[in-house]
C-alpha positions, 0 to 999 in steps of 0.5 A, spaced: 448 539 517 451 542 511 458 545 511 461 549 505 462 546 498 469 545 495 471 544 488 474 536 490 473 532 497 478 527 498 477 522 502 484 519 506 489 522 506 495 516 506 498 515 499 492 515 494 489 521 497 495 525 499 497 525 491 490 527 489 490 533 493 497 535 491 495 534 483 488 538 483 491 543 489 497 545 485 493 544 478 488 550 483 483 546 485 480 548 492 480 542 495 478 538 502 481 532 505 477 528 510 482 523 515 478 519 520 485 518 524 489 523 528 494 528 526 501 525 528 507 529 529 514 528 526 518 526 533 512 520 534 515 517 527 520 512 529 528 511 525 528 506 520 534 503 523 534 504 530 542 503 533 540 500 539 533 495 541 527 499 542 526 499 550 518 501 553 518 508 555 512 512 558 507 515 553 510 522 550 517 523 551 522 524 546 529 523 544 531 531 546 536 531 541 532 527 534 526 529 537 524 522 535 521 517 539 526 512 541 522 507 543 515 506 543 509 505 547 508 497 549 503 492 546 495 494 548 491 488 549 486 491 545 491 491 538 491 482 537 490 483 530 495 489 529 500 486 533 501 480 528 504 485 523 512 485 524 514 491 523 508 492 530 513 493 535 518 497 531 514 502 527 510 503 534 504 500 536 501 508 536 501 508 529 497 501 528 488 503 529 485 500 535 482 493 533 477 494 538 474 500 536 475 498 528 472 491 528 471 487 523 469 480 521 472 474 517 468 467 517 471 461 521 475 457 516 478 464 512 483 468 517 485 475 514 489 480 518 487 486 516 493 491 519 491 499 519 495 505 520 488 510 520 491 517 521 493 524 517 499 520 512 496 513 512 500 507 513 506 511 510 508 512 517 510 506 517 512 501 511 518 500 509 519 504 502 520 499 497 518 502 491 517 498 483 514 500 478 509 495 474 512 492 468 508 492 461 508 485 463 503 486 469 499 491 464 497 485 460 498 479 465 493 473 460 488 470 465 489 465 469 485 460 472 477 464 470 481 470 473 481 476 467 488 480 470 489 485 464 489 493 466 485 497 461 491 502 461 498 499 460 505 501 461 506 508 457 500 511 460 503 511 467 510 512 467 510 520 466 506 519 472 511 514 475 516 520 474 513 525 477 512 520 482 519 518 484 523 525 483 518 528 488 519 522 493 527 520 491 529 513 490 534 510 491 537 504 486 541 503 480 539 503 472 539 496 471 536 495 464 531 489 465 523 489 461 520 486 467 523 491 473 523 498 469 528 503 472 525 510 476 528 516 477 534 515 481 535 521 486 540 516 490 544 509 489 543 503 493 546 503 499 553 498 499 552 490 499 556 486 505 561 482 502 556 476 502 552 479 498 557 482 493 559 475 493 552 472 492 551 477 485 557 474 481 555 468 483 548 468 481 546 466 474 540 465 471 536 466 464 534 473 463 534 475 470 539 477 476 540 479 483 541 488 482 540 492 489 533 493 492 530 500 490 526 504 495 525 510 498 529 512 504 528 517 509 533 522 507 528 528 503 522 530 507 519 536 510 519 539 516 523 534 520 518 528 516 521 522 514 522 523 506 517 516 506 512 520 508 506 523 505 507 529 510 514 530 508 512 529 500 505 530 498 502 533 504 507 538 504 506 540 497 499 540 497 499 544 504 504 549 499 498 551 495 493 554 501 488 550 497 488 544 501 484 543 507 486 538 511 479 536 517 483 529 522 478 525 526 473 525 519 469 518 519 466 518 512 460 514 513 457 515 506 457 519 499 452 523 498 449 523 491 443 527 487 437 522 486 436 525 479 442 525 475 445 519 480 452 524 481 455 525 487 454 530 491 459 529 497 460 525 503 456 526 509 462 525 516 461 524 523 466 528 528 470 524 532 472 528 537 466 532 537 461 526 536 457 530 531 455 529 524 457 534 518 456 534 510 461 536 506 460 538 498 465 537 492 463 537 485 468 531 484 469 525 490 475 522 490 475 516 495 482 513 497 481 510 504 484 503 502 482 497 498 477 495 504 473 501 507 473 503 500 469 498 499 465 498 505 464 505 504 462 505 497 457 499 498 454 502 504 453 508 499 446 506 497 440 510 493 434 509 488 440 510 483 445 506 486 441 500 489 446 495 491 452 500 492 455 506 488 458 503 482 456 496 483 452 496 477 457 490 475 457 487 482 464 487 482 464 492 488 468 488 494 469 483 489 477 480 487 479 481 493 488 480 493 494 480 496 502 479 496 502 472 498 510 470 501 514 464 503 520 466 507 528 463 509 533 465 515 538 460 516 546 461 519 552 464 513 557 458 513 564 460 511 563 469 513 565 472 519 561 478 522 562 485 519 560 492 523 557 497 520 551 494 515 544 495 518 539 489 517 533 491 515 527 487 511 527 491 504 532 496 505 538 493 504 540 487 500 538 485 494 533 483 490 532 478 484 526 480 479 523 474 475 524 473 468 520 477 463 514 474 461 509 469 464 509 461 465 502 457 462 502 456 471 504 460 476 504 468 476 511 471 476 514 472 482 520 476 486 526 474 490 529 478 496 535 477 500 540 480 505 546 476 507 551 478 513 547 483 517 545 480 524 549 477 527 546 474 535 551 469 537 557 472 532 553 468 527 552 472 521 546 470 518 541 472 511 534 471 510 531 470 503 523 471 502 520 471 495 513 475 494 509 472 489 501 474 485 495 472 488 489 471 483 483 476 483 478 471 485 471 473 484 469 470 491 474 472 495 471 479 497 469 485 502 461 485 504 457 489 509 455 486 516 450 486 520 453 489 527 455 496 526 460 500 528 460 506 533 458 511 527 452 506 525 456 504 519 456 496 518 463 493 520 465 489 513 465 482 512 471 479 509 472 472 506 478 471 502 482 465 502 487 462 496 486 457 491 489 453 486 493 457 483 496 460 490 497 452 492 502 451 486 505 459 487 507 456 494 510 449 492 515 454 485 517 459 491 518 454 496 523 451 491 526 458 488 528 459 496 531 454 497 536 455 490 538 462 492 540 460 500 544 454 496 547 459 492 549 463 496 552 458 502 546 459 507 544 453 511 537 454 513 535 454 520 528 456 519 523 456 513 515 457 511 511 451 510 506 455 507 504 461 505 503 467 509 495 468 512 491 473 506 493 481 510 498 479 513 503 483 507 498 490 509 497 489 500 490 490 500 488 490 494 482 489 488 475 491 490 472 495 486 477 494 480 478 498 473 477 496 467 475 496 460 468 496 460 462 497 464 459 490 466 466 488 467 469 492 472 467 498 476 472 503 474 474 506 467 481 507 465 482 514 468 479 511 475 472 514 474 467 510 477 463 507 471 456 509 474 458 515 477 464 519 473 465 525 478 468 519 483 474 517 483 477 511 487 485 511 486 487 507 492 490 499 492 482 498 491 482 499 484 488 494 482 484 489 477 490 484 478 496 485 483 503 483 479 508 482 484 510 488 486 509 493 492 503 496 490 504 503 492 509 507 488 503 504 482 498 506 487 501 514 488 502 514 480 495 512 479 493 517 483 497 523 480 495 521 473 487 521 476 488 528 480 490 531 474 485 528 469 480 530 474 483 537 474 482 538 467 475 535 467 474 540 472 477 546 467 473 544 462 466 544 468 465 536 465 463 531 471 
């Protein structure tokens, strides 16, 4: 059945979506979000950094004086994919989706752990806030291995929106001054180093580069009891502040509609899940943002006589280019330090971090460095870890297809196959050996190391499949994230990345949301699809 129309539909409501609903509400556009997960409540989000190990409790209580859960719900049977993920545990397992409900298939030979957080605010209930703008080098990367890497925007279209971003969300850093990390917008300095680590940063020294203090969002700043991280703390918020959002949970969009004649989008049609019932919604603007894959599922499902092989894939690159950030990672025992109190450990919180030298090898793509050093200390051991996080190439043949079983909407469940190649092979051998420098460096004997490379997934940086571009055969996004095929929709999630640098991908995925919800708006001022 058909339901109101609106001005814009946003589909998801996690980084991408929340942003676009920020940007057209408060440019005054009536506009509809459809989530397919549930909506959560402030207390089911967990602390960041709890003071104590986490201990199962009955489902539903609370510390009474946070209001926050204290621990969480034990490990379901039916989350084998999720649970490999390793904030699993610590940021609830409530927060993860259903494997079982949410199926999904991968050839034999070619793993991929595809980790879910589907609920109002997106995975933003659970990452851990590292926050990186892309550099000038990222927007030019030269192709590598048949691999085109290029953006068709570069640095200075995006860092107003980075801007905006950032003095919303609040980051906390230091102005550092180096071409290939640009500085945010600061709200917060970094939290103190270890002695260990303060000792590392003097002793650390390389060409062009240097080990400078993590950036990321902490919890302090949200809304109504929300964690500063979240999109409900930040962006929801703000949104919900115009009275122009409306925000439907447990809306499983299972198409885009489109009009036959003129090939534009029309809206979506969404089951219900609690009602089981099935609805359509209309927009004059469609804004797909509920991540890289069921972007792609959903978009290649959304066929007609004008979109035969799938909306937008007149190039056939929807699904195609499939990435994520490939890690290799360090734990060993801090020789000659004693334990010290009062320093958290978290994975990317605290500590350093080292970017790499400005520009690109002829081999491998840059990669980063980050360590913590004195923070945990089992046994009266003080140890350190140093893990590196490198780019993975946007290969044509790893990709996102449609299977043949479907899920309990009728939808095709998706068909991942993606696996690295060479130059991911090579990336694994420079990271290995950077690893092992830095924990020279810093006096760090090595108790456990990575072999290999992490599984494809396994970093929750889902990225490519409907890539933007320069040019229609090529790509199916414009630089503005308009579909090429259908330009009143647009896909601003980690889909539309056509390489993925090196960096954590989501402060440049809410950046390049703002940007399109406000070109959007605009467009619709004008009465131009």
């Amino acid at each position: 059945m058909s339901g109101p129309s609106y001005d814009a539909l946003v589909v998801g409501s996690g980084f991408a979506g929340a942003w676009a609903a920020k940007e057209l509400t408060e440019a005054g556009v009536r506009t509809l979000v459809l989530e397919a997960g549930p909506p959560r409540a402030p207390g089911e989000i967990p602390e960041r950094f709890p003071s104590r190990r986490p201990v199962p409790v009955p489902a539903g209580r609370a510390d009474a004086g946070s209001g926050r859960r204290d621990i969480l719900l034990p490990r379901p049977a039916s989350q084998h994919i999720q649970r490999r993920h390793p904030g699993f545990v610590s940021r609830g397992p409530h927060l993860f989706v259903d494997d079982a409900e949410h199926p999904y298939q991968t050839p034999e030979n070619m793993p991929y752990n595809w980790i879910r957080g589907m609920q109002i605010g997106g995975r933003s209930l659970m990452w851990g806030g590292t926050s990186l703008r892309l550099s000038r080098y990222e927007f030019e990367a030269p192709p590598l291995d048949g691999c085109p890497l290029s953006w068709p925007l570069r640095y200075e279209d995006l860092a107003s929106s980075y801007d905006a971003v950032e003095e919303l969300m609040g980051v906390c850093g230091s102005g550092e001054g180096m071409p290939q990390l640009p500085d945010s917008v600061y709200s917060r300095a970094p939290y103190p180093l270890t002695p260990a680590e303060e000792d590392f940063r003097r002793a650390y020294r390389q060409r062009d580069t240097r080990a400078i203090p993590v950036r990321f969002i902490p919890a302090e700043g949200g809304c109504d009891g929300w964690p500063g991280f979240t999109m409900q703390g930040t962006a929801l918020a703000a949104a919900e502040r115009t009275r122009r959002m409306t925000l439907r949970p447990n809306s499983v969009v299972t198409e885009v509609t489109v009009d036959p004649q003129t090939g534009l989008a029309t809206g979506v049609r969404y089951v219900d899940r609690t009602q089981r019932s099935a609805h359509e919604a209309r927009a004059r603007v469609v804004f797909l943002c509920c991540g890289t894959i069921e972007t792609a599922r959903l978009m290649l499902n959304s066929r007609g006589p004008r979109h035969p092989d799938g909306l937008g894939n007149s190039s056939g690159w929807v699904g195609r280019g499939l990435m994520d950030h490939p890690t290799v990672a360090a734990l060993g025992v801090l020789d000659g330090y004693q334990p010290v109190a009062g320093y958290e450990w978290s994975s990317r919180q605290r500590g350093l971090m080292i970017p790499p030298a400005p520009g690109c090898r002829a081999d491998v793509r840059p990669f980063g460095i980050w360590l913590t050093l004195q923070r945990v200390a089992p046994n009266g051991l003080p140890l350190g870890t140093v893990a590196a996080q490198g780019e993975m190439l946007p290969y044509r043949h790893n990709r996102v297809r449609l299977g043949r079983a479907t899920d309990r909407w009728g939808v095709p469940i998706p068909l991942i196959e993606c696996a690295y190649g060479p130059h991911e092979a090579r990336l694994c051998a420079a990271m290995r050996r950077a690893v092992a420098q830095v924990a020279a460096v810093a006096g760090l004997r090595i108790a456990n190391a990575s072999r290999r490379l992490t599984a494809p997934g396994a970093n929750v940086h889902d990225l490519g499949t409907a890539r933007m571009g320069s040019r229609p055969d090529t790509s199916v996004l414009d630089a503005d994230n308009r579909c090429w095929d259908c330009p009143n929709v647009f896909v601003t999630d980690g889909a539309c990345f056509p390489a993925a640098g090196w960096q954590n991908p989501s402060l440049t995925i809410m950046a390049i949301s703002a940007r399109a919800g406000r070109r959007a708006a605009a467009l619709l001022r004008e009465g131009v699809h």
